[in-house]
C-alpha positions in Angstrom: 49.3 -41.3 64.1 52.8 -40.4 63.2 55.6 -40.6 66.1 58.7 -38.3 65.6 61.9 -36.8 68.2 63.9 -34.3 67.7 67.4 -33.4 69.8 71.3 -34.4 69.3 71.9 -37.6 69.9 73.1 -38.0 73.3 70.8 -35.0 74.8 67.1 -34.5 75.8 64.7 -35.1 72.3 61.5 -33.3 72.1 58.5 -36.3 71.5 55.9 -35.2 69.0 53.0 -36.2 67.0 53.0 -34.5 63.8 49.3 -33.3 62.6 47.6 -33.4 59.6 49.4 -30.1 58.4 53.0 -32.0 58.8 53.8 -30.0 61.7 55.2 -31.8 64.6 53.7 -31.2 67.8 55.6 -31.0 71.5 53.8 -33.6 73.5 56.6 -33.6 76.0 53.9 -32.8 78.2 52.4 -36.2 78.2 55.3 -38.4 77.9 59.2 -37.3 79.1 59.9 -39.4 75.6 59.2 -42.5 73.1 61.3 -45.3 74.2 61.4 -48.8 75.6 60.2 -47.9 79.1 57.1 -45.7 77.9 56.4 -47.3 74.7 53.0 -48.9 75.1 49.9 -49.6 73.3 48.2 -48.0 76.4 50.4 -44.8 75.7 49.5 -44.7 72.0 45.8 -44.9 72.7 46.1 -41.6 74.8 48.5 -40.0 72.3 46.1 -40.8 69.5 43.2 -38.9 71.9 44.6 -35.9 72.6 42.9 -32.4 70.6 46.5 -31.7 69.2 44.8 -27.9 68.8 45.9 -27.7 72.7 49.6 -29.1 72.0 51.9 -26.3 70.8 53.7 -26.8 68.2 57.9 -28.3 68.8 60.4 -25.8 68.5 62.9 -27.9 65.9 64.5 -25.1 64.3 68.3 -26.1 64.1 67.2 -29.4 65.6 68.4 -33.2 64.4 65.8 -35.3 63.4 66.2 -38.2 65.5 64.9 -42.1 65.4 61.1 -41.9 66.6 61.7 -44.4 69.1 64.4 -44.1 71.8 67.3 -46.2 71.6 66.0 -50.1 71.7 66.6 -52.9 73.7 67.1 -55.2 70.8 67.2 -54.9 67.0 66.5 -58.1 65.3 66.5 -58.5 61.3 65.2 -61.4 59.1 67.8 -62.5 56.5 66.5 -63.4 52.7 63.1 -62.7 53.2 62.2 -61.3 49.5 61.6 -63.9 47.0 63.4 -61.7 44.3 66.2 -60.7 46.3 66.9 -64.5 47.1 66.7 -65.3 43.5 69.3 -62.3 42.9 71.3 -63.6 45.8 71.2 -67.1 43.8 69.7 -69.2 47.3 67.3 -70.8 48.1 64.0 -69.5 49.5 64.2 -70.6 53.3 61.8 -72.8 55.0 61.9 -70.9 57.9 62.6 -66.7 58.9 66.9 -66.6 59.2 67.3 -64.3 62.0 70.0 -63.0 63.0 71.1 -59.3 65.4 72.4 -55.9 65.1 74.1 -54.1 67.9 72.1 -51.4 69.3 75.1 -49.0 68.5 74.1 -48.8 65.0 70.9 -47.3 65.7 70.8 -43.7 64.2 68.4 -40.6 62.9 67.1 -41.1 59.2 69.7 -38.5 57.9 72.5 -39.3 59.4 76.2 -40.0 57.8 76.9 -43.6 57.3 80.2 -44.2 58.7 82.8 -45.5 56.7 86.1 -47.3 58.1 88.8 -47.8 56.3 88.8 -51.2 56.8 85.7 -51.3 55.1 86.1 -52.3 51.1 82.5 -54.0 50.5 79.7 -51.6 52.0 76.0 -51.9 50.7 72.7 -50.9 51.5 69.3 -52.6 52.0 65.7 -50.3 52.2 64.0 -52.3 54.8 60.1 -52.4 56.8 60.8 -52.0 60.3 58.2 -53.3 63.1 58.5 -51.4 66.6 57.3 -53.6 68.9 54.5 -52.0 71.5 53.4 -54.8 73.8 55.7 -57.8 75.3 55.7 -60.8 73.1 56.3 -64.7 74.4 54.6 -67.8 72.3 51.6 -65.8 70.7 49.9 -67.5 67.5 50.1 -65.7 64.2 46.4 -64.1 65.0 47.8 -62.5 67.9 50.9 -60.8 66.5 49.4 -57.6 65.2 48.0 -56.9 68.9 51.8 -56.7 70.1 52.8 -54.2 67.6 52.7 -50.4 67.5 53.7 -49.5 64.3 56.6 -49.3 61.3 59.4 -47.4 60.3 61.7 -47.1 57.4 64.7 -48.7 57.9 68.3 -48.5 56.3 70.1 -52.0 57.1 73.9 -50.8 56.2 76.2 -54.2 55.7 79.6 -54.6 54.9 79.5 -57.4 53.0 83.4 -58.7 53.3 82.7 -59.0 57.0 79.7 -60.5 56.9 80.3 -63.2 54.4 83.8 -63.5 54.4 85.3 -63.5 58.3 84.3 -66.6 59.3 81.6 -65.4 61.1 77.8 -64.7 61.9 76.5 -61.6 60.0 76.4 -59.6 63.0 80.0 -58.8 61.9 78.9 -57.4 58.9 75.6 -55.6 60.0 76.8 -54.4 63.8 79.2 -50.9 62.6 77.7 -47.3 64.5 75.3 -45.6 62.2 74.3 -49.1 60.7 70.8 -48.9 60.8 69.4 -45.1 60.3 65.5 -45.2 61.2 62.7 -42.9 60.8 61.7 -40.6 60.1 58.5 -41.0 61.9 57.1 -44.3 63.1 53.5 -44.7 61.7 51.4 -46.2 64.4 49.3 -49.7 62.7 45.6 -47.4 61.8 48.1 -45.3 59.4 48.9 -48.5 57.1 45.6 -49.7 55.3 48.2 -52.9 53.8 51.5 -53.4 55.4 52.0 -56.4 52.7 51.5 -54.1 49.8 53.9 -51.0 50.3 56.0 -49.6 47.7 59.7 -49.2 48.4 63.2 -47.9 46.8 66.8 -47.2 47.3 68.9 -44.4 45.0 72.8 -44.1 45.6 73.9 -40.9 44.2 70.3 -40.4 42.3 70.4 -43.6 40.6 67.3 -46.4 41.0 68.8 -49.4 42.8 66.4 -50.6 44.4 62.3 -51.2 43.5 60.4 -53.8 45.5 57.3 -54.1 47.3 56.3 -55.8 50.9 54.3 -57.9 48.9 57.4 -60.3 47.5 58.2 -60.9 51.6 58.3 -64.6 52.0 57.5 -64.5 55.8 55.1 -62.1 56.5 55.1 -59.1 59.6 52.3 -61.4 61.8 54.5 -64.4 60.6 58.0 -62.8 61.7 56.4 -61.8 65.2 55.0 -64.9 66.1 57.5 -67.0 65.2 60.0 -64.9 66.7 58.4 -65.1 69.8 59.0 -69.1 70.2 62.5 -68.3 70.2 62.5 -65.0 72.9 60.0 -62.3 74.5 60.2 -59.3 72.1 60.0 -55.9 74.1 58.3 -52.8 73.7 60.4 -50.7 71.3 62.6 -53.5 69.9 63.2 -52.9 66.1 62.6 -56.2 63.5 63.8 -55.5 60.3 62.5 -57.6 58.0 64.5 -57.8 54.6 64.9 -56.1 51.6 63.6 -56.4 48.3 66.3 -57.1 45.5 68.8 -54.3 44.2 71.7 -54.6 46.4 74.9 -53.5 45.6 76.1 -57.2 46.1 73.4 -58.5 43.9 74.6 -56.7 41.0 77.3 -57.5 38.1 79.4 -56.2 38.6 79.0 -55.6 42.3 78.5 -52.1 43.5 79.7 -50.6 46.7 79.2 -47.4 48.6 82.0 -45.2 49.2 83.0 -41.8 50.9 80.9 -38.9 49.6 78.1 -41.3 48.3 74.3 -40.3 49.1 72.1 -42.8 49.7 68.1 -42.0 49.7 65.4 -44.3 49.8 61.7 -44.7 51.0 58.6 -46.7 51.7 55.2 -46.1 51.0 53.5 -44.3 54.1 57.0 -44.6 56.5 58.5 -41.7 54.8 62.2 -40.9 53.4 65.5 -40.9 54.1 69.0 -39.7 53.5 72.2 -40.4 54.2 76.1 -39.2 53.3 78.8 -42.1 53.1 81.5 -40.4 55.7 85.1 -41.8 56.6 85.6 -42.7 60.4 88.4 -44.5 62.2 92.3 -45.0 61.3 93.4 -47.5 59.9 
């Protein structure tokens, strides 16, 4: 099954399923919305049993294509979790998943702008596996994980890289800017992904191949990520885990590479879709 919204971002969204034909269905009818306080596996189950022949069809004509999944509670991310990309990032693989946060304000639809601030000089881009979380999470064992998840999503994990690395800081500096983390566009509930540890992914700026991996070079793997990351907190239903990117990064490169206004970033993943994305200016100085 394949969750989607549609709406501007700060009105109602239409929730929809979206049938075999590709067409997204209104099921507004059955739930006000997809979001932390309805998101459950018990939800999903009677989403996923409903004759979508009785839904009518959503009325997105003119309409944004918004995350899948309501605004989160959280939005965790796993740093250097790709063998390759750590060996293009010249560190060592880690012993254990580096976590670290994004702010919930960077949480955006798959297609829209990347903001830009002036202040900005070293912005990159990172195609990511998300996991939406579907069921609360506290101590489980690695067996368990998959049980407390309801699906993945394509992610976008926008740095800057100058504020991440270089203020004297935890990345959240870097990672934390509005429009920093553009997801969708549908969440694929778990029955959609026969291997979630063998999906193809990519990143093109401006039509050009920067990025090729596959989830099989993760070093911690999604039941891995979950369970461990519920030793440290409870996870909640709709929190976001981004769990790394594969190598290609515009920091990885030599010389480095970074986005700027006017740039178009697309990229995709196996099953979860594609995105795209204009490099805007915001701010003054």
């Amino acid at each position: 099954m394949k969750l989607s919204r549609y709406g501007d971002r700060y009105g109602r969204k239409i929730p929809c399923i979206i049938d075999g034909d590709g067409t997204p269905r209104d099921v507004s009818s059955v739930v006000d919305d997809f979001g932390p306080r309805t998101l459950s596996l018990e939800l999903l189950a009677q989403l996923a049993a409903i004759d979508l022949k009785t839904i009518p069809e959503a009325d997105i004509e003119g309409k944004r294509l918004a995350p899948p999944v309501a605004q989160p509670f959280n939005i965790w991310c796993v740093g250097l979790n790709y063998s390759d990309h750590a060996a293009e990032a010249g560190l060592p693989v880690p012993d254990e998943p580096i976590l670290f946060n994004k702010s919930t304000v960077t949480y955006c639809g798959p297609n829209d702008d990347i903001l830009k601030s002036p202040r900005m000089t070293k912005l990159d881009w990172e195609v990511e596996l998300g996991i939406v979380i579907g069921k609360p999470a506290l101590n489980i064992t690695k067996a368990e994980a998959m049980d407390h998840i309801a699906g993945f999503v394509l992610v976008n994990d926008v740095s800057e890289r100058a504020w991440q690395m270089e203020r004297s800081g935890q990345w959240v500096k870097g990672k934390s800017f509005p429009n920093f983390c553009p997801t969708g566009p549908f969440l694929a509930t778990k029955d959609e992904i026969a291997d979630v540890q063998n999906l193809g992914m990519w990143l093109d700026v401006n039509g050009q191949r920067m990025q090729t991996g596959n989830t099989g070079t993760m070093i911690f793997d999604v039941a891995t990520i979950v369970s461990y990351m519920s030793e440290f907190t409870r996870l909640e239903p709709g929190d976001l885990i981004c769990t790394g990117t594969p190598p290609g990064v515009g920091a990885g490169m030599n010389p480095q590479v970074w986005l700027n206004e006017g740039d178009t970033v697309r990229l995709g993943i196996e099953g979860l879709g594609k995105q795209s994305q204009t490099v805007v200016a915001t701010g003054a100085a």
